[in-house]
C-alpha positions in Angstrom: 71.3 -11.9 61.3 74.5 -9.9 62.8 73.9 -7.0 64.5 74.8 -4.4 61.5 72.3 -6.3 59.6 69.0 -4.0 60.5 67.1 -5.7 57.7 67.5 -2.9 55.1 67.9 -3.2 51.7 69.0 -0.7 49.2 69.0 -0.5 45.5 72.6 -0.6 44.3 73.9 0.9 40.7 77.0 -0.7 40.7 75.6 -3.9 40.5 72.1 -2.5 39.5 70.0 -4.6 41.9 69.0 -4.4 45.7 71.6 -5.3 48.3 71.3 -6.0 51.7 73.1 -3.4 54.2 75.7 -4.3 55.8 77.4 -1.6 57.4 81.6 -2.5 57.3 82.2 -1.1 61.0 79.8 -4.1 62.0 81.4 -6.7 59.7 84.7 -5.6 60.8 83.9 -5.6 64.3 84.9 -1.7 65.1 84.8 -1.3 69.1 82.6 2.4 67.8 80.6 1.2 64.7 79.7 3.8 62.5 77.0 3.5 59.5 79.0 5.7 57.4 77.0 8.0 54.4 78.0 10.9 52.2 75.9 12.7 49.6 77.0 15.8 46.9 75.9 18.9 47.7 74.9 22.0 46.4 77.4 24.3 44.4 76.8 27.7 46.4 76.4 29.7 42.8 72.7 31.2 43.1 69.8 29.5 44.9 69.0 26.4 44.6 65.8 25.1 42.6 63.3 22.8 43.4 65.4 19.5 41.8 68.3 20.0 43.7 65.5 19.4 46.8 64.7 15.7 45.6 68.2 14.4 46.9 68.2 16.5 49.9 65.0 15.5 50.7 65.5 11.8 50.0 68.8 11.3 52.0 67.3 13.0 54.8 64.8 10.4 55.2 67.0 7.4 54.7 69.6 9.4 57.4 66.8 9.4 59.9 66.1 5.9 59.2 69.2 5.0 60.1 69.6 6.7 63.0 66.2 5.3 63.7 67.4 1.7 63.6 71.1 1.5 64.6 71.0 4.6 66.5 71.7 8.8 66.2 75.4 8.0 67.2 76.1 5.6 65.3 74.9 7.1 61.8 77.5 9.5 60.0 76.2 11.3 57.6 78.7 14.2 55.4 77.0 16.7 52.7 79.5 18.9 51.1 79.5 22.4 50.1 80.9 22.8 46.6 82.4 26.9 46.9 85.1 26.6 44.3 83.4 26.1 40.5 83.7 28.8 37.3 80.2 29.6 37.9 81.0 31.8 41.4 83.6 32.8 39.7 81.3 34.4 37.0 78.5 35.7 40.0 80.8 37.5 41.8 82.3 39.2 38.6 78.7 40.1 37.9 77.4 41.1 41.1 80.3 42.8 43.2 82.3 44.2 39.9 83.8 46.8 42.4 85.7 44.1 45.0 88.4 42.0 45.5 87.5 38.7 43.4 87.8 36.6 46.7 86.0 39.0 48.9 83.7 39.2 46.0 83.5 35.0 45.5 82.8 35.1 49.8 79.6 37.0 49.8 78.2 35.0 46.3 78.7 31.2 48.4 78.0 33.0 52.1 74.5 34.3 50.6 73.7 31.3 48.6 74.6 28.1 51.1 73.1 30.7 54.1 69.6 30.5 51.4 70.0 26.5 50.5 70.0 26.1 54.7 67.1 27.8 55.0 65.3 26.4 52.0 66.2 22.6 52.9 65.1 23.6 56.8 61.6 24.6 55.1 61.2 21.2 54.0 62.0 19.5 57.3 65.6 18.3 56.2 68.0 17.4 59.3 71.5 19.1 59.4 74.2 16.7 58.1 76.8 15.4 60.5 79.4 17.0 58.7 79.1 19.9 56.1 82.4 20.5 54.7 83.3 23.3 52.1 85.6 22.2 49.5 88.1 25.8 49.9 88.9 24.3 53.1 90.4 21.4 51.6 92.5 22.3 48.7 96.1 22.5 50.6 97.5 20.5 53.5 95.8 21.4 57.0 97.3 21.7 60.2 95.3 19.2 61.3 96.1 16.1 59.4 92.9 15.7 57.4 93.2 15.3 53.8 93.5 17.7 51.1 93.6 17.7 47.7 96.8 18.7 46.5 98.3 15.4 48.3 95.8 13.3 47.1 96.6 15.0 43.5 100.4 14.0 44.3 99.7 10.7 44.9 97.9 9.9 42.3 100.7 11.3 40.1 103.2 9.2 42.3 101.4 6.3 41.9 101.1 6.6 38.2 97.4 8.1 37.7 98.0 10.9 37.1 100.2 13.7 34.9 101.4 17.2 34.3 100.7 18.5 30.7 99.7 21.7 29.3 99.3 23.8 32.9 97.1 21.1 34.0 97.2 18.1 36.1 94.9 15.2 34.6 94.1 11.8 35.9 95.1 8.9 33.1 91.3 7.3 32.6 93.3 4.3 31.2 95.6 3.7 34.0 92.4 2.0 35.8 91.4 -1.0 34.2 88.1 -1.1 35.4 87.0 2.8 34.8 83.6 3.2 33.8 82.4 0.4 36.0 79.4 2.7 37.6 78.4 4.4 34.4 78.7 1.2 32.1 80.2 3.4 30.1 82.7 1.2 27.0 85.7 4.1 27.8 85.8 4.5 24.0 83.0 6.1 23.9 82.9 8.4 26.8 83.2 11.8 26.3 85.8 14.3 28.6 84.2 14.8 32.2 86.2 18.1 32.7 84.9 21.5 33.0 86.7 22.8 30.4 87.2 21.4 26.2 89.2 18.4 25.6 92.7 19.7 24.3 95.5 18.0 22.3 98.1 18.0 25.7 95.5 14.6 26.7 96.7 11.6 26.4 93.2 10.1 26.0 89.8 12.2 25.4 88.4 11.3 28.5 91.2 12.1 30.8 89.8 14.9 33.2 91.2 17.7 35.1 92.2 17.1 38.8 94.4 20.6 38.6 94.0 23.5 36.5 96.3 26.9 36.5 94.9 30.0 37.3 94.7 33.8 35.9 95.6 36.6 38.0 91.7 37.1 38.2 90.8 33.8 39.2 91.2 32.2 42.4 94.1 30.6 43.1 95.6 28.2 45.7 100.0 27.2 46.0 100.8 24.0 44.4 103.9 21.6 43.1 102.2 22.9 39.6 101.7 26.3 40.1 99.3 28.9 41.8 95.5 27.2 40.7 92.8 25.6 41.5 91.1 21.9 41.3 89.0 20.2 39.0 85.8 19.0 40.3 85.6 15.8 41.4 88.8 15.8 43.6 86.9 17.6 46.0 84.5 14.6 46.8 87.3 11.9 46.9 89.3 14.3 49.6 86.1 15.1 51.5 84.8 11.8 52.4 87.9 10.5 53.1 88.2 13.3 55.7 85.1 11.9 57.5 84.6 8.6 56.1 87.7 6.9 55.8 88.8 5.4 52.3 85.9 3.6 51.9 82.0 4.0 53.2 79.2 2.3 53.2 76.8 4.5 51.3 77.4 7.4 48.4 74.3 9.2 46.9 73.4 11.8 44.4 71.1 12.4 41.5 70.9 10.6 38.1 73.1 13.0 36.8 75.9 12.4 38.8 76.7 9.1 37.6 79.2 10.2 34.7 81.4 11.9 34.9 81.2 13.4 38.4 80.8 9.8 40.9 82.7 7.7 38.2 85.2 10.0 38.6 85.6 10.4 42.3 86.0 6.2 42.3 88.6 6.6 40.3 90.5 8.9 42.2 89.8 7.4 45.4 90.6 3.7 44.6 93.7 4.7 42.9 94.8 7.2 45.1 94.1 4.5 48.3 94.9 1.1 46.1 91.1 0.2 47.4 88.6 -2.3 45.9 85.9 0.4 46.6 85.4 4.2 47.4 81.6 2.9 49.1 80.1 -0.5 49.4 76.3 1.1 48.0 75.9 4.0 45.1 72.3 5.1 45.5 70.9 7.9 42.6 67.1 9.3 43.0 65.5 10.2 39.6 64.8 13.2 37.8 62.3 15.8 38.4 60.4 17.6 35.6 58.0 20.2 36.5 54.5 20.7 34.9 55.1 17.3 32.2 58.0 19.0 30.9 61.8 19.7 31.8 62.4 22.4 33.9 64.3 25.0 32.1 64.5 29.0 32.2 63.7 28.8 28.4 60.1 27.5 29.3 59.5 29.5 32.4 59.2 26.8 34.6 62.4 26.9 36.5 61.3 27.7 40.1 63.9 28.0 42.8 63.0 26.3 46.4 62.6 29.5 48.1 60.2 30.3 45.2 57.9 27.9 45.9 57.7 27.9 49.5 57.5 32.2 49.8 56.0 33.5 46.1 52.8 32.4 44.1 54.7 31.7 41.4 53.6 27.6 41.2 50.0 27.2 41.4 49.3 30.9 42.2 50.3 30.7 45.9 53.1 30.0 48.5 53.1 25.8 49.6 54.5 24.6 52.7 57.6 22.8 53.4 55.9 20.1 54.4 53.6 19.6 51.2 57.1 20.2 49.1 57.9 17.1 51.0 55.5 14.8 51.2 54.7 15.7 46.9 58.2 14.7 46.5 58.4 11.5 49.0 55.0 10.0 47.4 57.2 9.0 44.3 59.6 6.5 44.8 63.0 8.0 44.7 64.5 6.1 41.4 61.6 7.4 39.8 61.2 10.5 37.2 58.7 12.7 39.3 56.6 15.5 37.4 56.2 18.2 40.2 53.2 19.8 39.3 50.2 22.5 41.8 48.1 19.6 41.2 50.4 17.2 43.5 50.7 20.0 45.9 47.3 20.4 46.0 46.6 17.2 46.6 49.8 17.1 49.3 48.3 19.8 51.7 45.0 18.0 51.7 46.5 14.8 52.8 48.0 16.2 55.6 45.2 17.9 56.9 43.0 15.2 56.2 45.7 13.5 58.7 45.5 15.9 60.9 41.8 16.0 61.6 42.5 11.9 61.9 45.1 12.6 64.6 42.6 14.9 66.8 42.4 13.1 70.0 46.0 10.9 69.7 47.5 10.2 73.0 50.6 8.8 73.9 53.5 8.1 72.5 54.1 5.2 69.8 56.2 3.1 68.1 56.2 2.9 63.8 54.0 0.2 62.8 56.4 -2.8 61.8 54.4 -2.9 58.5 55.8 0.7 57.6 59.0 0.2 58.8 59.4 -2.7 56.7 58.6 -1.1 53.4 60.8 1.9 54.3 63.6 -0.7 55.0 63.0 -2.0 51.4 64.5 0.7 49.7 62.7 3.0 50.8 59.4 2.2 49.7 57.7 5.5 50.7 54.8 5.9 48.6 53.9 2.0 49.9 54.4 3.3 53.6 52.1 6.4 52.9 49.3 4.1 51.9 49.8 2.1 55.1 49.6 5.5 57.2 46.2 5.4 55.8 45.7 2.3 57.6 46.7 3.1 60.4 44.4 6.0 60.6 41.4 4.0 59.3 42.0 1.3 61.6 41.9 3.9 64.6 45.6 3.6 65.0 46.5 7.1 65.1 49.6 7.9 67.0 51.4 4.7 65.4 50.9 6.5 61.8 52.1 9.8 63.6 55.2 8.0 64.7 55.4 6.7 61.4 55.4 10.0 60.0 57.2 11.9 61.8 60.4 9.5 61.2 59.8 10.5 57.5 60.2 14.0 58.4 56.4 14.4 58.3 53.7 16.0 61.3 50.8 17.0 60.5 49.7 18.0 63.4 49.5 21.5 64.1 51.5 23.3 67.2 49.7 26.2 68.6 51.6 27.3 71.3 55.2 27.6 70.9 57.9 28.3 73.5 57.9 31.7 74.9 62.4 32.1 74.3 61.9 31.6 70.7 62.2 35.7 70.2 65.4 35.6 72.0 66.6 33.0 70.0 66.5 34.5 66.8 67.6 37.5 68.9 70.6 35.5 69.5 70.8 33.9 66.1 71.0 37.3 64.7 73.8 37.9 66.5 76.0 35.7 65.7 75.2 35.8 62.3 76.3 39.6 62.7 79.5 38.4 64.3 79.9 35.2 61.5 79.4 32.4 63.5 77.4 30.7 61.4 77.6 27.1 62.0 76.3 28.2 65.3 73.7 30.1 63.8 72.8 27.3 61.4 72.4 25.1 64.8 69.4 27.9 66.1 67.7 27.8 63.0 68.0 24.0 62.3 66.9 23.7 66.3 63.7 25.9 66.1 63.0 24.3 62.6 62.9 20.5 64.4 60.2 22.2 66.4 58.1 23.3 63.5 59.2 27.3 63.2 60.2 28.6 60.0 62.6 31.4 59.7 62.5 34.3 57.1 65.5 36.3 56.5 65.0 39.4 55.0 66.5 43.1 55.2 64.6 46.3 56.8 63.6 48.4 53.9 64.4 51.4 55.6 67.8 50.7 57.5 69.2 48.1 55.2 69.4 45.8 58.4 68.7 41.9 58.4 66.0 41.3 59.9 64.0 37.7 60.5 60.4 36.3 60.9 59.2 33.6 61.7 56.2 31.8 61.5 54.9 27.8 62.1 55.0 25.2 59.3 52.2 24.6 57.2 
């Protein structure tokens, strides 16, 4: 076994079976190995609901597995911000009718990602590596990274792409191999752009890497005139920014497959003449909510911050850490029905483990046994019943260590540091003066440590205002 072999194997869709990882740096001998993962995030629109949580939540473990076996330096792990999409466009129209589109588009995505930090915080996710926003990547930066107008140019230079009709499209059929991922015959594929397939296409299912914008819309400078990209570019660029042309791991949800990750292969190997934008594809299941898809329509679409701060599921408010373990007790490719019933049954489990843990001294390694299913990708529910055990077999702090690599402690903290006041003192001061990444570092900080920020506004003076209080 070389060294980047950890033992770890991960269920591939590409080639639809498990592989063993092998992170490249290792293989290639890089004096500073890297294990080298990027995941789609959220598009900063409105809050997020609670089956945009499944991916968070399950690349959050698998990131602090990895960092658990090759090391917290050596594991890079990039979740984008999606702040450019027709849907912000719409909010701020709708919400700030008064302002300046972009000012207005700035408050929609500031609110929103500030909420989806706090939400995935709740449920004991660890901050990315990286988080980059796709508006900071449209046009060439001063420092070098890459951007999507040149990635857009080389594709066109390179024979992938063309102008037609105020748009720039990538040519579907200029790639040989396109719809590897998806197994998807390209005949039958429908258009993966965001907007209706018009004649100017050379073939249906060429998709939109550059679209011309209205006065009203937001616009950036390009060879093609003042617009804006298509989705998927935004990925391709992003990852390449922190990743290099090609990675080891690339994850999403189900519904990511087509057209959004066949797409971004398709730039990226084109654009980079590459045999591969990442070595493993990994997709967690669907989430349905009460035996039945969650939809508006049916009033069972719950946001995250819903469920963790409203009785709106199950007639009461659940913790993070219930949200979490309900979620991890399926295994990730899975459908999952999120139901009160599996919360229920969540919050019970970890205080039965708490009253199990009374008493627990020292600190402990996993149990082999647990590390070993987590390494077999990601065996979780397996693992849980093995914390059991643990328990059973009187080996308490070895199913604590187990758990809290998950993301998981059920045991209780009832003191907390005295500074924690004056850090959200000074959180809410740089939020005041929009530093936020150093903002986001407080709150992700006193979340590791089990406290739970609430943001809200002072009825009386309009003034945001936070609270805190301990998980679970």
């Amino acid at each position: 076994m070389d060294q980047g072999d950890k033992g770890v194997t991960l269920f591939n869709t590409m080639t639809r079976r498990k592989e063993a990882l092998r992170p490249l740096d290792w293989r290639n001998g890089a004096p500073d190995p890297k294990l080298r993962m990027y995941v789609c995030g959220p598009t900063v629109y409105d809050e997020a609901h609670i089956g945009n949580a499944r991916p968070v939540i399950v690349f959050d473990v698998l990131f602090r597995l990895l960092r658990h076996l090759y090391g917290e330096d050596h594991v890079t792990y990039v979740r984008n911000i999606t702040d450019v999409d027709d849907k912000i466009n719409a909010r701020a129209a709708r919400d700030f009718p008064g302002l300046e589109l972009n000012e207005a588009i700035r408050r929609v995505t500031e609110c929103t990602a500030e909420q989806f930090h706090r939400d995935v915080a709740a449920l004991g996710c660890l901050a990315p590596s990286f988080e980059p926003r796709a508006t900071e990547f449209v046009v060439p930066r001063g420092d070098g990274l890459p951007d999507m107008v040149s990635m857009i140019e080389a594709l066109i230079e390179r024979g992938h792409a063309y102008e037609a009709g105020g748009e720039v499209l990538f040519a579907v059929r200029s790639m040989p191999d396109y719809g590897a991922l998806s197994r998807r015959n390209l005949d039958d594929q429908q258009a993966g752009a965001r907007v209706a397939v018009e004649a100017h296409k050379r073939d249906p299912a060429d998709f939109v890497l550059w679209k011309l914008s209205d006065a009203n819309e937001p616009g950036w400078p390009s060879p093609w005139g003042r617009g804006r990209p298509g989705w998927h570019i935004e990925c391709s660029v992003m990852s390449e920014a922190y990743l290099g042309q090609t990675f080891d791991i690339h994850g999403g949800g189900l519904d990511l497959i087509f057209p959004h990750h066949e797409n971004e292969i398709a730039q990226s190997r084109c654009a980079h003449g590459t045999h591969a934008m990442a070595e493993i594809w990994m997709h967690n299941g669907f989430l349905q909510v009460e035996g039945r898809k969650m939809s508006k329509s049916l009033g069972n679409f719950h946001t995250i911050r819903e469920v963790l701060e409203t009785d709106k599921v199950g007639g009461r408010s659940w913790p993070g850490e219930a949200v979490r373990l309900a979620m991890l007790k399926t295994h990730y490719r899975e459908p999952i029905d999120f139901t009160a019933a599996r919360l229920d049954e969540a919050v019970r489990e970890l205080d039965r483990w708490e009253r199990l843990a009374e008493g627990a001294e020292g600190e402990a390694e996993p149990d082999e046994r647990f590390l070993d299913l987590l390494k077999d990708d990601l065996s979780l529910s397996a693992a849980i019943a093995r914390t059991h055990e643990l328990f059973d077999e009187g080996q308490a702090a070895n199913a604590l260590a187990g758990l809290r690599l998950v993301g998981l402690d059920p045991v209780r903290k009832a003191e907390i540091g005295s500074d924690v006041e004056q850090r959200i003192a000074a959180r809410l001061d740089l939020l005041r003066a929009r530093d936020f990444a150093a903002a986001d570092r407080i709150r992700d900080e006193l979340a590791a440590e089990g406290v739970l920020l609430k943001d809200g506004k002072d009825p009386a003076s309009g003034e945001r205002v936070t609270t805190w209080e301990m998980r679970r």
